[in-house]
C-alpha positions as CSV (number, residue, x, y, z in Angstrom):
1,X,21.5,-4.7,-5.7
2,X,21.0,-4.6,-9.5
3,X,22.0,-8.2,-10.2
4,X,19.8,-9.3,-6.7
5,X,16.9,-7.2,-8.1
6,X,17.2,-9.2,-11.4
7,X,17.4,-12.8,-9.5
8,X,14.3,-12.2,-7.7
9,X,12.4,-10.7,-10.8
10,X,13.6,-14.3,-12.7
11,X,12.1,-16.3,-9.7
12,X,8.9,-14.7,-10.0
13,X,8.6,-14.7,-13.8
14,X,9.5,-18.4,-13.7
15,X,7.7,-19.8,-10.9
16,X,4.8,-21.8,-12.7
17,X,2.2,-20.8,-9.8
18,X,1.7,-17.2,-11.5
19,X,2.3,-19.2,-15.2
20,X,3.2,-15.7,-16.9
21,X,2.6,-15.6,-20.5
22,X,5.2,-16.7,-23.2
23,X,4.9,-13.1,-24.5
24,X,5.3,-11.2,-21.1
25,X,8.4,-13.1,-20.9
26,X,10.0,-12.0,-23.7
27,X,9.7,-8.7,-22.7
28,X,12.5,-9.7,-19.8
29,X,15.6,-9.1,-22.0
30,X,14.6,-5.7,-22.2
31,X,14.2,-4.8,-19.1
32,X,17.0,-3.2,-17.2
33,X,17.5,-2.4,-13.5
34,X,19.9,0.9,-12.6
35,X,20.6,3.3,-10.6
36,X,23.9,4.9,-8.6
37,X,23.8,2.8,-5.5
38,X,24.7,-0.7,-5.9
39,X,25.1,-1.8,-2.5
40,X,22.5,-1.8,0.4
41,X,21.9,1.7,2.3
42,X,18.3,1.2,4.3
43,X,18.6,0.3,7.6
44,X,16.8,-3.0,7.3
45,X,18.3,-6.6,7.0
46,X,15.8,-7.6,4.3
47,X,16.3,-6.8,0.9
48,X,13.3,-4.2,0.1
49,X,14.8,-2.1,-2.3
50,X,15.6,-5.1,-4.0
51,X,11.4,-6.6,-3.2
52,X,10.1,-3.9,-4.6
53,X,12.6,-3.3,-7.8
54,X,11.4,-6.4,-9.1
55,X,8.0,-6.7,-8.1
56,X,7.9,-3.4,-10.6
57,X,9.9,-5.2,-13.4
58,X,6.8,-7.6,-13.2
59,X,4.4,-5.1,-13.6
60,X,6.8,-3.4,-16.5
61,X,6.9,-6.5,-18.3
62,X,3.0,-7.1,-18.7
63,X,2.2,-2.8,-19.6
64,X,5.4,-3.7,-22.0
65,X,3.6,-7.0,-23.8
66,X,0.1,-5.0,-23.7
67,X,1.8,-1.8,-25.4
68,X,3.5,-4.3,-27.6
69,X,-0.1,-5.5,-28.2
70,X,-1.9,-2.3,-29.1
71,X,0.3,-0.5,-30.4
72,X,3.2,-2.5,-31.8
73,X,5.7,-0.6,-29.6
74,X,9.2,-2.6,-29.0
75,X,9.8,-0.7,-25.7
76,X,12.9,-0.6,-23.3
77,X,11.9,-0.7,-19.6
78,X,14.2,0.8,-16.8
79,X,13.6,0.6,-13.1
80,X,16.0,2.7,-11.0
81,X,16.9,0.8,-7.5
82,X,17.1,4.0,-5.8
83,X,13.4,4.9,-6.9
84,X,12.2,1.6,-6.4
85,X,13.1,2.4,-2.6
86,X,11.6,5.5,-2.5
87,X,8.5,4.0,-4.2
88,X,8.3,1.6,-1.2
89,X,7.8,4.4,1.4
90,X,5.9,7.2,-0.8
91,X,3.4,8.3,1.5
92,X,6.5,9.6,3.9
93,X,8.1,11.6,1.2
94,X,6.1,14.2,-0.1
95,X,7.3,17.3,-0.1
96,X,6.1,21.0,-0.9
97,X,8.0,24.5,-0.7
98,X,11.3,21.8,0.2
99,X,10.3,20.6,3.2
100,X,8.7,17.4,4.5
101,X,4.6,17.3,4.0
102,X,3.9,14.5,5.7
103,X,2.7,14.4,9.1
104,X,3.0,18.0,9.7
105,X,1.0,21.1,10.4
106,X,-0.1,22.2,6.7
107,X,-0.9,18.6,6.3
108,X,-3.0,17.9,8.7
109,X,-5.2,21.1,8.2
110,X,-5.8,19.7,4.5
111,X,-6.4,15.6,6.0
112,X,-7.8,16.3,9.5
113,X,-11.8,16.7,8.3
114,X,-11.6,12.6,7.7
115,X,-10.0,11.8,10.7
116,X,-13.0,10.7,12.5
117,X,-11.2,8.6,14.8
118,X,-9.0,11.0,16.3
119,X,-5.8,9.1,15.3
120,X,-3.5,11.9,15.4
121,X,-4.6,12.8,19.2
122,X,-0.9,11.5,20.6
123,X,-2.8,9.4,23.4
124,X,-4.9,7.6,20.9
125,X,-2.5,7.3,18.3
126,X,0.1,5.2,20.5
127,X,-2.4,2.5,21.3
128,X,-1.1,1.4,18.0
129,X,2.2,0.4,19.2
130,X,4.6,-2.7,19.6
131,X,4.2,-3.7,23.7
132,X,5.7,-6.6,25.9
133,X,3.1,-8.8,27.7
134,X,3.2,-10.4,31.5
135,X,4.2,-13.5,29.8
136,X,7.5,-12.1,27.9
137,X,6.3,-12.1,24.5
138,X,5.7,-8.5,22.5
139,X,2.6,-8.0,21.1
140,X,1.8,-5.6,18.6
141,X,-1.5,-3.8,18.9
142,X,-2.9,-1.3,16.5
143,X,-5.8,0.9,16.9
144,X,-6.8,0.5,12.8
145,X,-8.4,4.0,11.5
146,X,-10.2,4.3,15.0
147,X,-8.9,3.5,18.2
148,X,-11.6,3.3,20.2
149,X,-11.9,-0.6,20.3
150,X,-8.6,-1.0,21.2
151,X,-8.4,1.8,23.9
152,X,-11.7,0.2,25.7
153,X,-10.0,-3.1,25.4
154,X,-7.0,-1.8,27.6
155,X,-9.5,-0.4,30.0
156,X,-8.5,3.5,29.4
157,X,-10.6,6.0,28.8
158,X,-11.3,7.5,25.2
159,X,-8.8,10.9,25.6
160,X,-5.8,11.3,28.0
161,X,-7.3,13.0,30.9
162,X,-4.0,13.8,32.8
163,X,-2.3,15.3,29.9
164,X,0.4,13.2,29.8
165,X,4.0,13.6,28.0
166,X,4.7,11.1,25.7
167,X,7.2,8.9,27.6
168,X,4.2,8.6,30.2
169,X,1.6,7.7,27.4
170,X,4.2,5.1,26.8
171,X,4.5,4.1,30.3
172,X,0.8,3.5,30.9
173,X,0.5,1.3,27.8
174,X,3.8,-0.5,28.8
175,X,2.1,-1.5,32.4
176,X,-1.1,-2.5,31.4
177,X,0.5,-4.6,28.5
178,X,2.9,-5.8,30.9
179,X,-0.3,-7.1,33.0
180,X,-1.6,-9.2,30.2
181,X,-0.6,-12.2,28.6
182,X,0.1,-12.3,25.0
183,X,-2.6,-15.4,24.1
184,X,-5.5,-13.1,25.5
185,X,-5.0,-10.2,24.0
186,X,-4.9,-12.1,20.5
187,X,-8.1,-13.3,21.3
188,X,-9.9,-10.4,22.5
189,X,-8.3,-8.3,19.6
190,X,-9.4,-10.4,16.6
191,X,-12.2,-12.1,18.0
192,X,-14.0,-9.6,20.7
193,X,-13.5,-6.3,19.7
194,X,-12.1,-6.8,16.4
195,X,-9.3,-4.9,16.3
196,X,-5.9,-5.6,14.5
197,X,-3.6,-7.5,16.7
198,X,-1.0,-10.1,17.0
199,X,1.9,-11.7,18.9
200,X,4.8,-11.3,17.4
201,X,6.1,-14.3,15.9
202,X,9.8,-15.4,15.0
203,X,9.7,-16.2,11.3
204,X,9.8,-20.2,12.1
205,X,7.1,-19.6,14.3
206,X,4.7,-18.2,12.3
207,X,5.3,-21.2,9.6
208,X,4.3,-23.5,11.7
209,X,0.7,-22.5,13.0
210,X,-2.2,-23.1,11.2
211,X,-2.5,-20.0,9.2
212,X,1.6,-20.0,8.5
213,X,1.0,-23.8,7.1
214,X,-1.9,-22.5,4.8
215,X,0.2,-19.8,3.0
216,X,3.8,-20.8,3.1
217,X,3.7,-21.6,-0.8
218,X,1.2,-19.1,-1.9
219,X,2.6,-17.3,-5.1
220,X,3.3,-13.3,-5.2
221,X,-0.2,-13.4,-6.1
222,X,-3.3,-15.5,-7.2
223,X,-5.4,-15.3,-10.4
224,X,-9.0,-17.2,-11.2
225,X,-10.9,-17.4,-14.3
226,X,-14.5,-16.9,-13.8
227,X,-15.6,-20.5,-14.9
228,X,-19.0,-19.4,-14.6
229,X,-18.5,-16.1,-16.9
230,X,-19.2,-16.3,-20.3
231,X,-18.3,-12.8,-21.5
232,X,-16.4,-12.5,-24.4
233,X,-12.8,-11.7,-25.9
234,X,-12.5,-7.9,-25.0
235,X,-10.0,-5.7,-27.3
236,X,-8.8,-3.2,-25.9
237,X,-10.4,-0.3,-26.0
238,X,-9.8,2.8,-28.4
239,X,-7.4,5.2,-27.2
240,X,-6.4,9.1,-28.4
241,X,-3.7,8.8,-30.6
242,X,-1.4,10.5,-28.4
243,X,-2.0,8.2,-25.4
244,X,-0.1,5.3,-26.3
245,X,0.1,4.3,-22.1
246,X,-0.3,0.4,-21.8
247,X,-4.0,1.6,-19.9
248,X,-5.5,4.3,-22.0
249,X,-9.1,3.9,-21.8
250,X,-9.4,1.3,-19.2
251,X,-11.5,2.6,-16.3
252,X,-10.8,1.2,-12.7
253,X,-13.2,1.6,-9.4
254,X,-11.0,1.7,-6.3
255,X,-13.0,1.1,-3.1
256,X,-10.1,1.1,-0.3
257,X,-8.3,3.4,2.4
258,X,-4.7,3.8,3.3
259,X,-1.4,2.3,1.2
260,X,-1.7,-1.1,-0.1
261,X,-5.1,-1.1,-2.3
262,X,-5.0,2.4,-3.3
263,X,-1.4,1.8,-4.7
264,X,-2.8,-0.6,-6.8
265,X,-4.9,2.2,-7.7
266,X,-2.2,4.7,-8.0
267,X,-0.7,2.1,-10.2
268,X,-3.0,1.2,-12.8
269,X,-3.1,5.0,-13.2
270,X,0.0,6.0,-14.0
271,X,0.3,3.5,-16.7
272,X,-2.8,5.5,-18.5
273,X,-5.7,4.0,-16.5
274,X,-9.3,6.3,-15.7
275,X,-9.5,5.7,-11.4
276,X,-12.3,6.6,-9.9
277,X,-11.2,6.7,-6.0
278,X,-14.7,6.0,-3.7
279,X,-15.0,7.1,-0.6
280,X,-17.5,8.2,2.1
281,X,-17.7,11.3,4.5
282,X,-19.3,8.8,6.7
283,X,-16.2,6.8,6.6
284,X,-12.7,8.1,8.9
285,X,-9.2,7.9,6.6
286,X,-5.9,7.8,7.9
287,X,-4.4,11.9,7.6
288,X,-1.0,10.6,7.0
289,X,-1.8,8.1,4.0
290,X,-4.4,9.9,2.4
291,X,-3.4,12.8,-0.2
292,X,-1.0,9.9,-1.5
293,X,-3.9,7.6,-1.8
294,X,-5.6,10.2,-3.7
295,X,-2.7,10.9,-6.5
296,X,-3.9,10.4,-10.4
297,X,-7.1,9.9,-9.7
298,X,-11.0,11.2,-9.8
299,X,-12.3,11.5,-6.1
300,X,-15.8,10.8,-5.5
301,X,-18.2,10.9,-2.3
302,X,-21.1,8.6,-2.1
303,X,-23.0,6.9,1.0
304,X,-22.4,2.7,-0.1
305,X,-25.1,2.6,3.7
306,X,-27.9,4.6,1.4
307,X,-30.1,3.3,-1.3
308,X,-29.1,6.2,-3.9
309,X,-25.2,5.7,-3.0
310,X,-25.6,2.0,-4.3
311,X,-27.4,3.1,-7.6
312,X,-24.4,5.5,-8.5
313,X,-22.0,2.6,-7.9
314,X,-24.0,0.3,-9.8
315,X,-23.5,2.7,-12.6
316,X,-20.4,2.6,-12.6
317,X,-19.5,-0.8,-12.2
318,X,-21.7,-1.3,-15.4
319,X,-18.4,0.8,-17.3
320,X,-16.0,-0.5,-15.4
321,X,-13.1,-3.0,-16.2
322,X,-11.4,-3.1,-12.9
323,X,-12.8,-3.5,-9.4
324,X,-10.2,-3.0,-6.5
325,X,-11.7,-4.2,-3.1
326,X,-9.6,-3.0,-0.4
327,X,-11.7,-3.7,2.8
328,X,-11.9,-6.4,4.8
329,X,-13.1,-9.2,3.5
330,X,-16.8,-9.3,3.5
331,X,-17.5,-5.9,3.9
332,X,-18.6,-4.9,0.3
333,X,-20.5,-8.6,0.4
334,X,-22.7,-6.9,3.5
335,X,-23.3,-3.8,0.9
336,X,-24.2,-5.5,-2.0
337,X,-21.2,-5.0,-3.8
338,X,-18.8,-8.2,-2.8
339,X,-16.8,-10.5,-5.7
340,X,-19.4,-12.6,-6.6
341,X,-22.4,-10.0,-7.0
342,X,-20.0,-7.8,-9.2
343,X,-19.1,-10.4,-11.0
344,X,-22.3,-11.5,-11.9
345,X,-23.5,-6.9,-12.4
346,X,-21.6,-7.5,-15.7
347,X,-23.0,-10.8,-16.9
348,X,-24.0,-10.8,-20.6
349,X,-21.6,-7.6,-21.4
350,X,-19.3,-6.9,-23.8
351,X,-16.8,-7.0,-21.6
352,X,-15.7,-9.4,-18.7
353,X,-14.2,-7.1,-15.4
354,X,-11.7,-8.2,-12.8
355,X,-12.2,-8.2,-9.4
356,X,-9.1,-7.3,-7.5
357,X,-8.8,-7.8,-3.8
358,X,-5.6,-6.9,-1.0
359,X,-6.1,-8.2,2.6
360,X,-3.8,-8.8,5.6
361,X,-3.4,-12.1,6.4
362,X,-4.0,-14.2,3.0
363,X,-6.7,-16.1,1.3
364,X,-6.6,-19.3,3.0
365,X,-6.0,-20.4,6.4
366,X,-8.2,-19.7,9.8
367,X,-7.1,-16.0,9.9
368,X,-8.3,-14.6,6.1
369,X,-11.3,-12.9,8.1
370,X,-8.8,-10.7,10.7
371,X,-8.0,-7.2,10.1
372,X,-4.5,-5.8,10.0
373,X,-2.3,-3.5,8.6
374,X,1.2,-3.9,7.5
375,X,3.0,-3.2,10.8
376,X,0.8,-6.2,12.0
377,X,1.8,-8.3,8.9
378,X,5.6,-7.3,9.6
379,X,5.7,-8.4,13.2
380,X,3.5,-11.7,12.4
381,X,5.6,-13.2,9.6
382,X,8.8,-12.4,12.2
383,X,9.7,-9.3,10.1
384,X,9.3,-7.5,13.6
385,X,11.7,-9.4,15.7
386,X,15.0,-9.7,12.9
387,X,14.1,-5.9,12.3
388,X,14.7,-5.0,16.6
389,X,18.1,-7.2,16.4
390,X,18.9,-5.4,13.9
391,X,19.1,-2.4,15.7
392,X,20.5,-4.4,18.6
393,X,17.8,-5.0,20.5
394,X,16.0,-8.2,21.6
395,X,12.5,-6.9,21.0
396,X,10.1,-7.0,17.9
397,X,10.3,-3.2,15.8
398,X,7.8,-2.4,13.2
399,X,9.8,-2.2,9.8
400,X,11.0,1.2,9.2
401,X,8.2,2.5,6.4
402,X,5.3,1.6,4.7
403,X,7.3,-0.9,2.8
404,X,4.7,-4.0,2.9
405,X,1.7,-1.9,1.5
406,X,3.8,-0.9,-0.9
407,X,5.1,-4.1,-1.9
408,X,1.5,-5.6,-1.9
409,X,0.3,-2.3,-4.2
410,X,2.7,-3.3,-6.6
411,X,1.8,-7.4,-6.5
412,X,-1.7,-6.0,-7.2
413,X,-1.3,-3.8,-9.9
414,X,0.8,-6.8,-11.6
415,X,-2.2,-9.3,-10.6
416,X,-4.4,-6.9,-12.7
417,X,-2.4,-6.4,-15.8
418,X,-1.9,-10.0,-15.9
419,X,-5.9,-10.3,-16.2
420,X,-6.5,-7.6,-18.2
421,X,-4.2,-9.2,-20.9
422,X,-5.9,-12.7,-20.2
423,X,-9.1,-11.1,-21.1
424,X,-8.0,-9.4,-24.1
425,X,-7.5,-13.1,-25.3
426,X,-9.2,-15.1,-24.0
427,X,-12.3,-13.5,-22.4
428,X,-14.0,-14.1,-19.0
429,X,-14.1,-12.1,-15.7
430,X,-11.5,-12.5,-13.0
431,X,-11.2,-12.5,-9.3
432,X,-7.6,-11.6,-8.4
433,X,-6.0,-11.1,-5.1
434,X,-2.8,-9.9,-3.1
435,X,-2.1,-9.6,0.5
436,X,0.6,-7.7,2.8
437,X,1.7,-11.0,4.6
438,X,1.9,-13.0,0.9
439,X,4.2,-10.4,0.1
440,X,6.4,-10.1,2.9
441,X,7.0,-14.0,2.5
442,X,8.4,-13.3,-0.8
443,X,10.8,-10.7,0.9
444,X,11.6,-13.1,3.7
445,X,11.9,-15.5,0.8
446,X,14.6,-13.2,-1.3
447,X,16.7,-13.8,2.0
448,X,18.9,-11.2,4.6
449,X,21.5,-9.4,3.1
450,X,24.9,-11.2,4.2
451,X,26.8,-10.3,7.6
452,X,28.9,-7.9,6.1
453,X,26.3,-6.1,4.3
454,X,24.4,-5.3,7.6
455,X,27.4,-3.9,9.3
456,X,28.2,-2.3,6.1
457,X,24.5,-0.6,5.8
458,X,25.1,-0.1,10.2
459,X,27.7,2.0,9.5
460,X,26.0,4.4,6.4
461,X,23.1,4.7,9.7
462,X,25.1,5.5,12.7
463,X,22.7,8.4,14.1
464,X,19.9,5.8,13.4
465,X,20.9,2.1,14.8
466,X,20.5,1.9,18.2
467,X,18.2,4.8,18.6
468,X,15.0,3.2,17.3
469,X,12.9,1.2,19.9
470,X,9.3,-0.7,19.9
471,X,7.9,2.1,21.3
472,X,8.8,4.0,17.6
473,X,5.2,3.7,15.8
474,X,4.8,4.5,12.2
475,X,4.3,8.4,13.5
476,X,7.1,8.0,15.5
477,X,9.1,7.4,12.5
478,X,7.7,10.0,10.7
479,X,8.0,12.6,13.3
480,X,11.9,11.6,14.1
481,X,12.5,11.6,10.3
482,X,13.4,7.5,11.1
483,X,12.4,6.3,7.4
484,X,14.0,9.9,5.5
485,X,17.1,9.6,7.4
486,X,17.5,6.0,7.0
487,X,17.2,6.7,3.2
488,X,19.3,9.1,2.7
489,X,21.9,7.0,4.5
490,X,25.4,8.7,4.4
491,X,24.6,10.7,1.0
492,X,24.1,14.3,0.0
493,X,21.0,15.0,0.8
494,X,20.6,16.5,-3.2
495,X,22.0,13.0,-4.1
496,X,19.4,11.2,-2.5
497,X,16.2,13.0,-2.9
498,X,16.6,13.3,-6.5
499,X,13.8,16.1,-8.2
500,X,13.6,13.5,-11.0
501,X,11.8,10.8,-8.3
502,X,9.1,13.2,-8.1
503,X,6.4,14.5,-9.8
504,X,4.2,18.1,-8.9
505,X,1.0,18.3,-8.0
506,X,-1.6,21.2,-6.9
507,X,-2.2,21.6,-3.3
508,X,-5.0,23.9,-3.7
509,X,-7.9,21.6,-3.3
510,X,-6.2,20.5,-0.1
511,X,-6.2,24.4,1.0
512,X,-2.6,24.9,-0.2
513,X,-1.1,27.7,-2.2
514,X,2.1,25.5,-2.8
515,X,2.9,22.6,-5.1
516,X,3.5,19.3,-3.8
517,X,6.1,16.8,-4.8
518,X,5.0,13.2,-4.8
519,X,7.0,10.3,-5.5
520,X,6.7,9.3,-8.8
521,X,6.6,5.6,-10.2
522,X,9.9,4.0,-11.0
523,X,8.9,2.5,-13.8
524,X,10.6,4.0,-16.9
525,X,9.9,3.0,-20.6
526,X,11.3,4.3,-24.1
527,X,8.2,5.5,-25.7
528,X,5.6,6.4,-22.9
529,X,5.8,8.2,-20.0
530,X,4.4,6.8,-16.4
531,X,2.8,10.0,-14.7
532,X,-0.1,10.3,-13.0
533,X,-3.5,11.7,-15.3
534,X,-4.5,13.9,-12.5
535,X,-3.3,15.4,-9.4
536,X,-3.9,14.5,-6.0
537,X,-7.8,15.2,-4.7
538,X,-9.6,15.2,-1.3
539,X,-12.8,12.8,-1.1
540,X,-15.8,14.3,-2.7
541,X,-13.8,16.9,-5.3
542,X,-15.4,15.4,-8.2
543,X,-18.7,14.4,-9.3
544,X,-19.2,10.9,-10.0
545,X,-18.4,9.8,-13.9
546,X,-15.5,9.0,-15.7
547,X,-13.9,12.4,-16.4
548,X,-12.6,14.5,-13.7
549,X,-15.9,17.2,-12.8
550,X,-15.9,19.8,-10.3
551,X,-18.4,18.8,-7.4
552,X,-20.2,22.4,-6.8
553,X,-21.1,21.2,-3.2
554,X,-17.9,20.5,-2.5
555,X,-16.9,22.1,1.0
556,X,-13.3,24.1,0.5
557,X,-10.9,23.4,2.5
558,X,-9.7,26.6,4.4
559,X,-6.4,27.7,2.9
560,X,-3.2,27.5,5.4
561,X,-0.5,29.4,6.0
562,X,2.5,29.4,8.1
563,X,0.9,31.2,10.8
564,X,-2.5,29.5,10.5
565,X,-5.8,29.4,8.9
C-alpha cells in the first residue's frame, strides 16, 4: 500500500493541470509513507487508504515548502497508511471513556439542539437510503440535513404514524420506490423539490452523459488567479517564535456544514491556522458530523438572513486570508457574501484572500447547481454498484464511510496551501475549488485492487461481506459498527485503534464530563507538530473575533450521564 500510496502521490505532483511548484516538489524526496500494514484490510475494492495517503503527502509537501519558506526548516514528512485510513472516516471514530461516541446516546444529547430536521427520527432518517425503482435501476435518495422535501416527494407523511419496526420502514420505502421509475425521480429530486438524488450509474455510464463528459479530465483540484485583483505580494505574516506550524497567523472563515468543507477547515487548522467556524441557530446540522466539524477551531453564531449578522461577517472577511464556501453553489451569492463580492470586500488591501469552494457534482457540466452529498457522489460516479458486488450482491451500496468528504477535505486544504504560497510570491486573490465527485474520479482513476487482493481483504471481513445491503445507510453503518469493524479487519482491536491516531479533547461544552478522542491528522513532520489549536466547540461557544472568547449568552448544554440528563 506504501509503494501504491507513493505512485498516486507522483501522478498528482506531476500532472501539469495542478502545475505544482518547482519548490513543492523538492520537498517529495522527503516525504515518506509507513505504517504496519502493507497490504489492503478495508472492505472496499478501491484503494482509499491509498486515495487519501497521498492526497495528504500533497498537502505535506506545500506546509513543507512554506515552513521551508518562513522559517528555513529542512523538514521530514511521514504519513502513516493506517492513519491515513482512519483520517478518511473520522467523524465515525471518536471515542470517549473507550467506547464509540458517535451516533450514540451521550452524543446525541450534546448535537440534537441543531437537528432541526429531525434526521435521527429512524422514519425520516431512512428516506436517505439506496432503493430499486419499477424500472430495475437503484436510485439513491437522500433526505440532505432535512428530509421533509424528500418524504413529501414519496407521498408519506412527515413522522411514522404506525410506529413501524425498521424492516417495515424499509418495506414502505422499498414499495413506493419500486412504483416509480428511476428517470422521474431524478427529475423531481434535483429539479422540483430540490433534494439530493440520483440513479445509480455504472462507472462507464456516468462518463458518458453530459455532466460525466464535462469532468472526466478535471485535475484533483482547480486553482484561478484573480486577473482582476491587483493586491500585492503578501509575506507571511509574523508568527510567535514558538509556533513555527507552516499556518501560524493565517486566519481562515469556514462557512459550511457536515465533512467535506469543514475538513478543509479542520485542516488548515492543524497545520497552525486561526478557523473561525460560522454557523447559524437558524440553520439545522447533521448530529453525527458535527462535534468533528467543530475540532480546532473558534465557533461562532450569527444570522447571515439579518442585516447586523452581515456586518460581523464583513468584519471579518476584512482580516481574513481564507474563505471556505461549503454550500451550495449560489447560496452565499443570495447573502451577499458569494466569490466574486468577497473577492472584490478585499480590493485595495494589503493582502489578496482565497476563495475556497467544495461542491457535489463539479464546476462544469449541466449538474454544478444539484445538491448532494458523498453517498450520492459514490453511487453516481459507479462507486455504488462495484461497492454491492463487492459484497456479492447485484445492487448499488453506499461506500462503507465518509471516505469521499474526506478525500475532497484533503484536495481542499491542498488547493489552499497551494494559493496561499502563490500569493506569498506573487500576489493576487484566488478562487479555488474541490468537489466529492472530482475526487472519487481520482480514486476510480488509482484503479481496484487486483483479484486476489479482494478475496484476500474478503477473508480479513468474513462477519462483514455478505451482511451489508442497500438498505445499510450511513447510520446503518454506524449503528452495526459496519465502517469500525471493517477497519479493524482481522487485528487486535489495540492494534488497530492505536491511542497515537488520536488526540483529546474536552467534552464539557458539549455537556460531557469525559474527554473525547478524535482522530488526529496523519500528517507527521520532524520539527512541528500537526494538532489542533483548540478543542472541539458547539455553534455559538465563542464570540466573534479571532481569539477563542467565551460567549456569555451562550445556552449550556445540560450535562449527561449514563442514566440521563
Amino acid at each position: 500500500m506504501q509503494a501504491e500510496a507513493a505512485r498516486i502521490l507522483d501522478a498528482l505532483v506531476n500532472n501539469p493541470k495542478l502545475n505544482v511548484p518547482d519548490k513543492v516538489k523538492e520537498q517529495r524526496s522527503r516525504l515518506e509513507f509507513d505504517g504496519e500494514e502493507t497490504q489492503p484490510f478495508y472492505p472496499t475494492p478501491y484503494k482509499a487508504a491509498e486515495s487519501q495517503a497521498a492526497v495528504l503527502g500533497l498537502v505535506g509537501l506545500f506546509a513543507a515548502a512554506i515552513s521551508k519558506e518562513r522559517y528555513g526548516l529542512d523538514q521530514e514528512i511521514k504519513i502513516n497508511l493506517d492513519q491515513a485510513m482512519l483520517n478518511g472516516l473520522g467523524a465515525l471514530f471518536q471515542r470517549t471513556n473507550d467506547e464509540w461516541l458517535s451516533g450514540n446516546q451521550q452524543m446525541m444529547s450534546g448535537v440534537q439542539r441543531w437537528d432541526h430536521g429531525n434526521t435521527r427520527e429512524l422514519y425520516r432518517q431512512l428516506a436517505t437510503n439506496i432503493y430499486k425503482t419499477k424500472d430495475g435501476r437503484w436510485y439513491s435518495l437522500h433526505g440532505n440535513m432535512d428530509p421533509t422535501p424528500v418524504l413529501t416527494m414519496l407521498g408519506v407523511p412527515q413522522h411514522d404514524e404506525k410506529n413501524r419496526t425498521w424492516p417495515e420502514i424499509l418495506e414502505m420505502y422499498m414499495e413506493i420506490v419500486a412504483g416509480l421509475d428511476s428517470k422521474t425521480l431524478d427529475d423531481w429530486s434535483n429539479n422540483v423539490y430540490r433534494t439530493p438524488g440520483t440513479i445509480c450509474y455504472e462507472e462507464d455510464e456516468f462518463l458518458a452523459t453530459q455532466h460525466g463528459q464535462s469532468v472526466k479530465d478535471e485535475a484533483l483540484y482547480n486553482l484561478h488567479k484573480q486577473s482582476y485583483s491587483s493586491n500585492p505580494v503578501c509575506p507571511w505574516p509574523e508568527s510567535p517564535l514558538e509556533d513555527k506550524r507552516p499556518l501560524s497567523g493565517v486566519k481562515v472563515l469556514e462557512l459550511a456544514r457536515a465533512i467535506a468543507a469543514p475538513t478543509i477547515g479542520r485542516v488548515l487548522s492543524a497545520l497552525g491556522a486561526a478557523v473561525i467556524r460560522v454557523s447559524s441557530s437558524l440553520n439545522t446540522e447533521l448530529p453525527i458530523t458535527l462535534v468533528d466539524g467543530c475540532v480546532g477551531k473558534i465557533s461562532i453564531d450569527i444570522n447571515l438572513k439579518s442585516f447586523e449578522g452581515r456586518k460581523i461577517l464583513l468584519d471579518l472577511i476584512k482580516d481574513a486570508d481564507v474563505f471556505i464556501d461549503g454550500y451550495r453553489p449560489s447560496v452565499l451569492e443570495h447573502l451577499g457574501f458569494g466569490r466574486d463580492a468577497v473577492l472584490g470586500l478585499v480590493e485595495g488591501r494589503s493582502r489578496g484572500i482565497v476563495y475556497c469552494q467544495e461542491n457535489c457534482y463539479g464546476w462544469k457540466g449541466p449538474w454544478v447547481h444539484r445538491p448532494g452529498w458523498a453517498q450520492i457522489s459514490d453511487t453516481l460516479t459507479g462507486i455504488g454498484l462495484n461497492v454491492g458486488r463487492f459484497n456479492g450482491f447485484e445492487e448499488a451500496h453506499i461506500f462503507p464511510g465518509p471516505n469521499a468528504d474526506y478525500l475532497t477535505g484533503h484536495a481542499g486544504a491542498a488547493s489552499v496551501l497551494h494559493a496561499l504560497y502563490l500569493r506569498s510570491h506573487d500576489g493576487g486573490s484566488f478562487n479555488v475549488n474541490c468537489s466529492l465527485t472530482i475526487s472519487n474520479l481520482h480514486m476510480i482513476k488509482a484503479g481496484k485492487y487486483s483479484a486476489e487482493q479482494q478475496e484476500m481483504m474478503k477473508k480479513r471481513n468474513v462477519e462483514l461481506i455478505g451482511h451489508m445491503r442497500h438498505f445499510d445507510e450511513i447510520v446503518s453503518h454506524g449503528k452495526n459498527r459496519h465502517c469500525v469493524r471493517g477497519y479493524i479487519a482481522d487485528r487486535p482491536f489495540e492494534k488497530a485503534i492505536r491511542k497515537e491516531f488520536y488526540e483529546t479533547v474536552s467534552g464539557k461544552p458539549w455537556g460531557w464530563n469525559q474527554e473525547v478522542e478524535v482522530v488526529s491528522l496523519a500528517l507527521r513532520f520532524s520539527d512541528t507538530k500537526t494538532s489542533f489549536p483548540h478543542g472541539a466547540f458547539p455553534p455559538g461557544y465563542h464570540l466573534p473575533g479571532w481569539t477563542p472568547v467565551a460567549n456569555p449568552d451562550f445556552d449550556p448544554l445540560p450535562i449527561y450521564n449514563s442514566r440521563g440528563k
